[in-house]
N, C-alpha and C positions, 0 to 999 in steps of 0.2 A: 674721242673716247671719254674723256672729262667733262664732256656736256652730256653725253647720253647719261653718266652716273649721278648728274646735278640733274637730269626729268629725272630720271627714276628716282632719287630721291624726294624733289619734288611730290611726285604721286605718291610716295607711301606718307605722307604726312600727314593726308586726309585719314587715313585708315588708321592711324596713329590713335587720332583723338578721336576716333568713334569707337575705339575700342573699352570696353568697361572697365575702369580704374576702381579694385578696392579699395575700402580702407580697410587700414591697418587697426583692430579692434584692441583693445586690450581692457585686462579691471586694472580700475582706481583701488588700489589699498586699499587706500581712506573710506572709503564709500562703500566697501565690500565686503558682509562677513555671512556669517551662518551659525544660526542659535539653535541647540537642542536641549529639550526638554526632560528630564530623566527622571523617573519616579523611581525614590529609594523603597522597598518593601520590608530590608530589615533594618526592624524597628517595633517601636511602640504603635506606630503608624505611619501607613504612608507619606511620603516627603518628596516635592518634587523640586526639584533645582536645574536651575540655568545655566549652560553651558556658552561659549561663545567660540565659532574659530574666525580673527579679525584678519586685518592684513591680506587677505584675497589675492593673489597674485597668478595673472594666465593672460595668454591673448589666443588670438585665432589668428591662424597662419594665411597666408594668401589661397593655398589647397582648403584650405575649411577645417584644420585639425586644432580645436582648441584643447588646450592642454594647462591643468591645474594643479600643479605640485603640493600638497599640503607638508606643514613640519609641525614637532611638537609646541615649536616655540610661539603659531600662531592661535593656539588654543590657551585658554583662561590655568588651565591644571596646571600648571608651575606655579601661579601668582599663589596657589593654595596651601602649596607647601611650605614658601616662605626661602628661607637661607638652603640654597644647595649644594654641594661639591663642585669643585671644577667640568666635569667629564663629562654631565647632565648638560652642562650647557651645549658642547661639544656635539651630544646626542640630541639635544632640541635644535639646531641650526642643521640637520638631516634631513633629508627629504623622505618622509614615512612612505605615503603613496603619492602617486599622480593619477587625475582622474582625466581620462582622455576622452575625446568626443569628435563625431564632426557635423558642425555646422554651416553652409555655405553661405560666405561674406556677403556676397552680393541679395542675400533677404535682407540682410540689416541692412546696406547699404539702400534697398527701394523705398524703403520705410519713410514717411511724411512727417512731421513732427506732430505728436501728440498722438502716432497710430501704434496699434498694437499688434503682434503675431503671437501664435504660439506655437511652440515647434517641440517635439517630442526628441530629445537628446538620447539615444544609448549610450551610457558614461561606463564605458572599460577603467575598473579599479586595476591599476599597476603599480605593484610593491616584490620583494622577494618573496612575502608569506600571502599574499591573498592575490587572488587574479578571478573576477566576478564581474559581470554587466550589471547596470541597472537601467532600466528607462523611465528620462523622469521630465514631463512635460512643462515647458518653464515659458512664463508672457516677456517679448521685447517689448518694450515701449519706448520710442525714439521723445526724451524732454528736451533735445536742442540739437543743435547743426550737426554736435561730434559728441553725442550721451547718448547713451539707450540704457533706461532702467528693465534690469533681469530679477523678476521675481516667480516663485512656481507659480503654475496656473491653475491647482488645484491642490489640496491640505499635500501635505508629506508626511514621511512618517517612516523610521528605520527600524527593523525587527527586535527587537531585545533579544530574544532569543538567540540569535543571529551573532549581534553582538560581545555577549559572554561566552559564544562558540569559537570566538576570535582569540588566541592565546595570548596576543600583544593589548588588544583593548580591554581583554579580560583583568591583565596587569594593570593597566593603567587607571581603569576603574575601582579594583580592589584598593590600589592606592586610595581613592578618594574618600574610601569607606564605602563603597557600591557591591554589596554580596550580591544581594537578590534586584533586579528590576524590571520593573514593569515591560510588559512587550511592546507596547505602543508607544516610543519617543519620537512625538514629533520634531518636526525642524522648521526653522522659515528661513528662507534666502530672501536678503534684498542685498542687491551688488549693484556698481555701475561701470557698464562699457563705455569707454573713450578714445577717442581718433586721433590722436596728435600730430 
């Protein structure tokens, strides 16, 4: 009986290793952010300024669900205001939304080094107050063994409009002095995937 369970184990050993091993993807912080562009309108004149959200943090599960929780504390608008209360802080270490997606590991995983895909992501925005898709088409390029540079694959660009329909961002903007802005804020992503 103890020899038959030593072949059969035996023979699954081959099937073992031919089966496809992903990797485990995740962002680099470091390497990771998302800049928006916002044109101020009240005013003397238009004004456009620089947003940042840094610190990027998400990975992609072995099913293909990559998942991106954003907070207030990874965006620039704190640094703006200077000295805060306790509780703000409290509220910036919150997870505002998470943007969910799925992407399946095993395309990053074929990738050569120096190759590119582009893959059309539908990203489910999940928070208590907004629940929206978006589809937004983003280039892998694989720069080493265990990296893949994630940048979109064509302009981006979030509604203004959209945005000050939003009663939490509409706050958060008004903070910065943002009454009126422009409807076209673009964005640029450049993140990096890593395997460790």
């Amino acid at each position: 009986m103890r020899r038959r369970a030593v072949k059969a184990l035996i023979a699954l050993i081959p099937l073992l290793l031919a089966m496809p091993v992903h990797a485990d993807w995740q962002l680099d912080p470091g390497q990771s952010r998302v800049q928006a562009s916002i044109t101020q309108l009240n005013g003397d004149a238009p004004q456009t300024h620089h947003h940042q959200v840094r610190n990027l943090q998400g990975d992609i599960s072995s099913d293909g669900t990559l998942r991106l929780p954003l907070k207030l504390s990874q965006t620039d608008v704190l640094e703006r205001f200077g000295q805060l209360p306790p509780w703000i802080g409290l509220l910036a270490n919150t997870t505002l939304v998470t943007l969910v997606a799925q992407m399946p590991p095993e395309r990053l995983d074929d990738l050569d080094i120096g190759e590119s895909l582009v893959e059309t992501l539908a990203f489910r925005i999940q928070s208590d107050m907004v629940n929206q898709q978006e589809s937004i088409p983003l280039r892998f390029t694989r720069e080493g063994l265990n990296e893949i540079r994630v940048t979109h694959a064509e302009p981006m660009a979030m509604d203004g409009k959209a945005l000050m329909a939003n009663s939490t961002v509409r706050t958060v903007l008004s903070l910065l002095g943002y009454q009126e802005i422009d409807d076209h804020v673009p964005v640029t992503l450049n993140a990096l995937l890593v395997n460790r």
